[in-house]
C-alpha positions in Angstrom: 0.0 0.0 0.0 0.8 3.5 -1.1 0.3 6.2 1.0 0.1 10.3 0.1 -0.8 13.1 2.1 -2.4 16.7 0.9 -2.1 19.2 3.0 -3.9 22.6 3.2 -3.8 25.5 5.8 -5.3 28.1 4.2 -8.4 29.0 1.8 -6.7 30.4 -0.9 -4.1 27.4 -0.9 -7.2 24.8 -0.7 -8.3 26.5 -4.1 -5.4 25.3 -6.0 -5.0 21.7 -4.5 -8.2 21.0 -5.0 -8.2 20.0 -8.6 -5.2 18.0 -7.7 -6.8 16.1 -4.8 -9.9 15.0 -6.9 -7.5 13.8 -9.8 -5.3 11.8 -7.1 -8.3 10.4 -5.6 -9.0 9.2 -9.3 -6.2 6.5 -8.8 -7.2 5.5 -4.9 -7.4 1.9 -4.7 -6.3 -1.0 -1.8 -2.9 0.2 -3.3 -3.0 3.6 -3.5 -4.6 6.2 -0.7 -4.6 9.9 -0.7 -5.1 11.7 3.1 -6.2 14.9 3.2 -4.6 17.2 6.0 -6.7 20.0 7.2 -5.0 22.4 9.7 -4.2 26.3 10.1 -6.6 29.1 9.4 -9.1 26.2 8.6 -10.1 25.4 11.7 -10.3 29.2 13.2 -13.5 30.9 14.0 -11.5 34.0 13.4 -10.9 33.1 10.1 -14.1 31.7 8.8 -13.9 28.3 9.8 -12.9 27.5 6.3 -13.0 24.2 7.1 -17.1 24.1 5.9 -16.0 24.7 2.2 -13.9 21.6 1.8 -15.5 20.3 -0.6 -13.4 16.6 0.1 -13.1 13.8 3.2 -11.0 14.9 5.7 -8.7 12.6 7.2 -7.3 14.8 9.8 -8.0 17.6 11.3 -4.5 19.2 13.5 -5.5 22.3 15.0 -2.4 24.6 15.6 -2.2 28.4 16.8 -3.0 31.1 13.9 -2.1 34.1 16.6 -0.8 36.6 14.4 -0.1 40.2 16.1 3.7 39.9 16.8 7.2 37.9 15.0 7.2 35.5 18.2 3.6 34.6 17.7 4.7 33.4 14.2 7.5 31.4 15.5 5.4 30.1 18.2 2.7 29.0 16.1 5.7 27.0 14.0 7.0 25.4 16.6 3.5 23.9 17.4 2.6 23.2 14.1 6.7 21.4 13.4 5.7 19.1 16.4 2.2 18.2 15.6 3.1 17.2 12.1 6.5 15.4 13.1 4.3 13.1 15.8 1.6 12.7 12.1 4.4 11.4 10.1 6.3 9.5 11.9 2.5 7.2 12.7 1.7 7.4 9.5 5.0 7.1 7.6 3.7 8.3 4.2 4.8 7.8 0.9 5.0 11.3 -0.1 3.4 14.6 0.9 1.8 17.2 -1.4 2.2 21.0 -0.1 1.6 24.1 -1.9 3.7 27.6 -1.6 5.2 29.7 0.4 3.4 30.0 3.8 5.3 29.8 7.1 3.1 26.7 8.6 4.1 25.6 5.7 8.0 25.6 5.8 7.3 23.8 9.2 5.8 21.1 7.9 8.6 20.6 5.4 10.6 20.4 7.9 9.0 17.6 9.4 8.8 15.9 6.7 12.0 16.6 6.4 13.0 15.4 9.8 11.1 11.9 9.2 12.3 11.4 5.6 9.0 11.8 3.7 9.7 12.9 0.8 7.8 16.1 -0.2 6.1 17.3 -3.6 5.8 20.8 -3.9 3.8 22.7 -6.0 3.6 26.6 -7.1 7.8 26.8 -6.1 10.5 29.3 -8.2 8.1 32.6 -7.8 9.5 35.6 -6.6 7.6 38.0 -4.3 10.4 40.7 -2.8 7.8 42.3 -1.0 6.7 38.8 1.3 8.4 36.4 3.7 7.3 33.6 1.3 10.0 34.6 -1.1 12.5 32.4 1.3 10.5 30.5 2.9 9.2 29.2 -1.0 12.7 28.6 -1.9 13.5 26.9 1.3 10.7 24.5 0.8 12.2 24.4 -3.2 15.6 22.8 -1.5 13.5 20.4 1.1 11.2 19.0 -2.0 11.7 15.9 -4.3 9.0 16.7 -7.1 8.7 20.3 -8.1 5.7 21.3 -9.8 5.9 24.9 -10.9 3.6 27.1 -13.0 5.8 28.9 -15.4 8.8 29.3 -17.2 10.4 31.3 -15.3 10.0 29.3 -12.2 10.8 26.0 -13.8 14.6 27.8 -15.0 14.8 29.6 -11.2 13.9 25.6 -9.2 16.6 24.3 -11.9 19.4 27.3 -10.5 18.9 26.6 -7.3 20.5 23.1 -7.8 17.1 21.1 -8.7 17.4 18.3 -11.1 15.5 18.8 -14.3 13.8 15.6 -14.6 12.1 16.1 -11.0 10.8 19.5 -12.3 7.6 19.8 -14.3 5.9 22.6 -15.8 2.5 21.9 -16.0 0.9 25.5 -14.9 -1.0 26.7 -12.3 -4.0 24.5 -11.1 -5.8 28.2 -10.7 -6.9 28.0 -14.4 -8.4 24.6 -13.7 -10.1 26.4 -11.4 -11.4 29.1 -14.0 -12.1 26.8 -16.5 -14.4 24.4 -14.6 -15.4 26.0 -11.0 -16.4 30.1 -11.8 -19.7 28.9 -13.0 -22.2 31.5 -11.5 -23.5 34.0 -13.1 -23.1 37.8 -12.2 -26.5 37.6 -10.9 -26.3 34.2 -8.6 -22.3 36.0 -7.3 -23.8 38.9 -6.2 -27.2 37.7 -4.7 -24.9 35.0 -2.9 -23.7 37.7 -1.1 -26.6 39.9 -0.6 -25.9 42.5 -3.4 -28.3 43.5 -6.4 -26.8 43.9 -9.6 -24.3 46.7 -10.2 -20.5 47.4 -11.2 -18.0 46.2 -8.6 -14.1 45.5 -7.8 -13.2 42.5 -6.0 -10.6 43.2 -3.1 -7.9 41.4 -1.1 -5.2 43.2 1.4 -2.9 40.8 3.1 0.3 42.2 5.4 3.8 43.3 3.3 5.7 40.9 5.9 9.1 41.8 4.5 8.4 45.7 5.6 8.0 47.1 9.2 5.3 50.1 8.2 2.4 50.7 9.9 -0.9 48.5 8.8 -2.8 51.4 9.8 -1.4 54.2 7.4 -1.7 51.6 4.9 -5.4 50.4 5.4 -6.6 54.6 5.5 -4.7 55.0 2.4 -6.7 51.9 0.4 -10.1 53.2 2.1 -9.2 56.5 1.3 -9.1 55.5 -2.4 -12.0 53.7 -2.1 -13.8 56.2 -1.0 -13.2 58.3 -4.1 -15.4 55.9 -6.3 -18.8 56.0 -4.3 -20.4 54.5 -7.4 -18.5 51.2 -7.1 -19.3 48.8 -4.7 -16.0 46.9 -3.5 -16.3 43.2 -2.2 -13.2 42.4 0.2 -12.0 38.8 1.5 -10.3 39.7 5.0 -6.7 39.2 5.3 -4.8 35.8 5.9 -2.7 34.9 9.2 0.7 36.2 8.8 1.6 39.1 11.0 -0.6 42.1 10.8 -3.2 39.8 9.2 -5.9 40.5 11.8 -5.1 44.1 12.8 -6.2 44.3 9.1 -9.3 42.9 9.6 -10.3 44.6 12.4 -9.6 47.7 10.7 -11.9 46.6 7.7 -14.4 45.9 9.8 -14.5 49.0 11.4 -15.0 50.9 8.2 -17.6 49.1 6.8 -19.4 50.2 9.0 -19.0 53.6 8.0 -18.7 53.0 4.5 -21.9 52.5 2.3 -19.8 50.7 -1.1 -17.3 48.5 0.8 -18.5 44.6 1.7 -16.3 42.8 3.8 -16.3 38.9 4.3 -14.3 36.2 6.1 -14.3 34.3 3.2 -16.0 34.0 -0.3 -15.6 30.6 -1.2 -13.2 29.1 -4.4 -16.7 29.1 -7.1 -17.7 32.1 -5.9 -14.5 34.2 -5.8 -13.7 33.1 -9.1 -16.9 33.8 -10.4 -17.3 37.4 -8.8 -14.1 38.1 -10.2 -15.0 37.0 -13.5 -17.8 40.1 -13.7 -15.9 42.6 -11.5 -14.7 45.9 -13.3 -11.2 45.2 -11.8 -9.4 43.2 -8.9 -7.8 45.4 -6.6 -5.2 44.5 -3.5 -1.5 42.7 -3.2 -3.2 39.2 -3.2 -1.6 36.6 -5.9 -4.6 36.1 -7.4 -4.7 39.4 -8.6 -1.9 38.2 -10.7 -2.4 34.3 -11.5 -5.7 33.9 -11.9 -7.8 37.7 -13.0 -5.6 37.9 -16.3 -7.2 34.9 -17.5 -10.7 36.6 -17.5 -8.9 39.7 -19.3 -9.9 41.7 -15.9 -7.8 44.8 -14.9 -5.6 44.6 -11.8 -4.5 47.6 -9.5 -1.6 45.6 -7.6 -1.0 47.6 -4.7 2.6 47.5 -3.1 5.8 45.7 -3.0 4.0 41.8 -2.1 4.0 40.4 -5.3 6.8 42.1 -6.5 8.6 39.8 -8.8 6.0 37.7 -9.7 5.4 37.2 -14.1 3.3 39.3 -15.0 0.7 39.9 -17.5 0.0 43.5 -19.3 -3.5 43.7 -17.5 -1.7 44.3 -14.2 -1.5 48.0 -13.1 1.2 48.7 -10.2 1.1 51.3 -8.1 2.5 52.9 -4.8 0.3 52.5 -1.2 -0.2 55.7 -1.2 -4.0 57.3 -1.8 -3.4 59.1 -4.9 -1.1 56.4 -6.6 -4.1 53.7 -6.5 -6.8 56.4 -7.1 -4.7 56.7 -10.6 -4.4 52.9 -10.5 -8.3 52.4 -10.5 -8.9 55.3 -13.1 -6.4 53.2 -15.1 -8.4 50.4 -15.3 -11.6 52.3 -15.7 -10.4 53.2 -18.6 -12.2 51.8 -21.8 -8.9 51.7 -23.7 -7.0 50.1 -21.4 -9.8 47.5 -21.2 -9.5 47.0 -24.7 -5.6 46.0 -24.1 -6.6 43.4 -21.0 -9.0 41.8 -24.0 -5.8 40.7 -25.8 -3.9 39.4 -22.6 -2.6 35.3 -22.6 -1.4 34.1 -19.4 1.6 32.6 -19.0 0.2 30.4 -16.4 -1.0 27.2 -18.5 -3.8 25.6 -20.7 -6.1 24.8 -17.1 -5.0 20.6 -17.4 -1.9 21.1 -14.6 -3.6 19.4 -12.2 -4.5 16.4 -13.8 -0.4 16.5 -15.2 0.4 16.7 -11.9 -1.5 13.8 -10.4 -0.4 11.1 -12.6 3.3 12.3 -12.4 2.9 12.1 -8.3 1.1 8.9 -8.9 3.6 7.2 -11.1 6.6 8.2 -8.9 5.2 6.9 -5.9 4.7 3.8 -7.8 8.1 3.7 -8.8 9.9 2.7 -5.7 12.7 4.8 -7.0 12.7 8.1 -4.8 16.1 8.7 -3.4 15.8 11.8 -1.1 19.8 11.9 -1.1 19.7 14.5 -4.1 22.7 15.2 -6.0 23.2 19.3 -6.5 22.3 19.7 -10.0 25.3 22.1 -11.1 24.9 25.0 -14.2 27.3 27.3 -15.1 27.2 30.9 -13.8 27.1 33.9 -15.8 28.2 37.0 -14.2 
């Protein structure tokens, strides 16, 4: 018997391994078994309780600490989430586990993997985001990991540099245009009366924490609503912020202004079909999010990328960048607004696949696993340096 574990903290990760879950659960059989690990932000009240829109059997549930208003309570909450998962694998003794980004419950888990020699297989590594403390913890997880599976170019030559061995790196694009492809299936109509709205022209928002700068979330927060606040004839739908530090002084501050503010609808969480499918109808996606990047180019959607987060990341001409400051994403928004520059996100192809990766990426896991032929003592794959 072979035995695989998925693992997924967060609701925006869950998005993308879902595909890949259902395909792996294609090949279960007395030989083969997939586990699905549900843990972090998942199973918090303050975050949603995201748990209720797995859409898949749990096998476990691991609760761990999502505190997130200081660096120690990060470190704290990896120390417990290193131990809980060490104590999982060594009783379970997989054959592999599947993981997904950049997160930092996530570099802990790698470790204990890691530490009881499962061998991990990694999806979404080789992105750059300057702005982010995922940008080393990803390419930490890159050098922990057997089987890369990346979702560009780009990321598939940056895996290679970093000493990874061609044949265990695939290609096969992001799972996020599965996702377009086969789960934004709602209408503009079903989106908006989901979430109590009648029709009218919107901008779908997410603001998560710059965790690789020290400013104050505050200034930054009355800057966005400031801006928002110039457009009282848009209403903007926002998905709170995620768990890394600052995460929920952000939310608190969101919640506090909707209150005041008459266009600005602020939710725990939206749900994988019906974020997608919002943002399919929205007049542009506005925030630092990754999704502003991977996925809204693919519905030829505007996006007003706020900040340094995603710095890095590929790119697609139907991205807008712009400062944190009030006036730089009021000139952002008018931007997109803008009928001509519509026109130009019409024309956009992302670089991020054809929407098959994650059926690509199943079979590969699958027939690897059935090899009998993973040797986690990996040669350093050497290229030359050009300086």
């Amino acid at each position: 018997m072979k035995k695989i574990a998925v693992v997924t903290a967060t609701r925006a990760e869950y998005g993308l391994l879902s595909p890949v879950i259902k395909k792996l659960r294609a090949f279960a059989s007395e030989l083969f078994r997939v586990e699905l690990i549900v843990t972090g932000t998942h199973l918090s009240e303050q975050y949603g309780m995201t748990v209720g829109e797995i859409d898949d059997h749990i096998d476990y549930k691991l609760p761990i600490s999502v505190k997130s208003f200081s660096k120690a309570d990060i470190s704290a909450n990896q120390a417990e989430t290193l131990i809980k998962f060490t104590d999982l694998f060594l009783i379970e003794k997989y054959n592999g586990v599947v993981i997904l980004g950049d997160r930092y419950e996530m570099l802990a888990i790698a470790i204990a993997a890691g530490n009881t020699h499962t061998p991990i297989f990694h999806l979404c590594g080789g992105d750059t985001t300057e702005g982010a403390l995922d940008e080393w913890i990803r390419h930490s997880i890159t050098k922990m990991s057997y089987l890369h599976f990346v979702t560009n170019n780009e990321s598939y030559n940056r895996v290679i540099q970093l000493g990874e061995a061609p044949e265990r790196v695939f290609n096969y694009g992001s799972t996020s245009i599965d996702n377009i492809l086969h789960v934004a299936n709602l209408t503009k109509t079903e989106a908006l009366q989901s979430i109590g709205l009648d029709d009218c022209k919107y901008a779908l928002c997410t603001y998560h924490p710059v965790t690789m700068e020290d400013g104050c979330v505050d200034e930054q927060i009355e800057y966005f609503l400031t801006a928002i606040k110039s457009f009282p004839k848009l209403q903007f739908i926002l998905t709170k912020s995620n768990a890394d530090q600052g995460g929920a002084r952000i939310n608190e501050l969101l919640d506090e202004a909707e209150k005041e503010m008459d266009n600005l609808h602020v939710f725990t969480s939206l749900g994988v079909r019906r974020y997608l499918s919002l943002m399919k109808y929205s007049e542009f996606v506005i925030g630092n999010s990754s999704s502003g990047i991977i996925e809204t180019p693919t519905f030829h959607v505007p996006t007003v990328n706020i900040g340094d987060r995603q710095r890095g990341r590929l790119q697609s001409e139907s991205i807008i960048n712009c400062g944190e400051d009030t006036d730089s994403i009021v000139m952002a928004i008018n931007k997109a607004l803008n009928v001509d520059f519509k026109e130009v996100c019409n024309s956009v192809v992302s670089p991020y696949g054809d929407g098959h990766a994650a059926e690509k990426i199943a079979k590969k896991i699958y027939e690897v696993v059935g090899s009998d032929m993973i040797d986690l003592k990996k040669k350093f794959f050497d290229i030359e340096a050009k300086l």
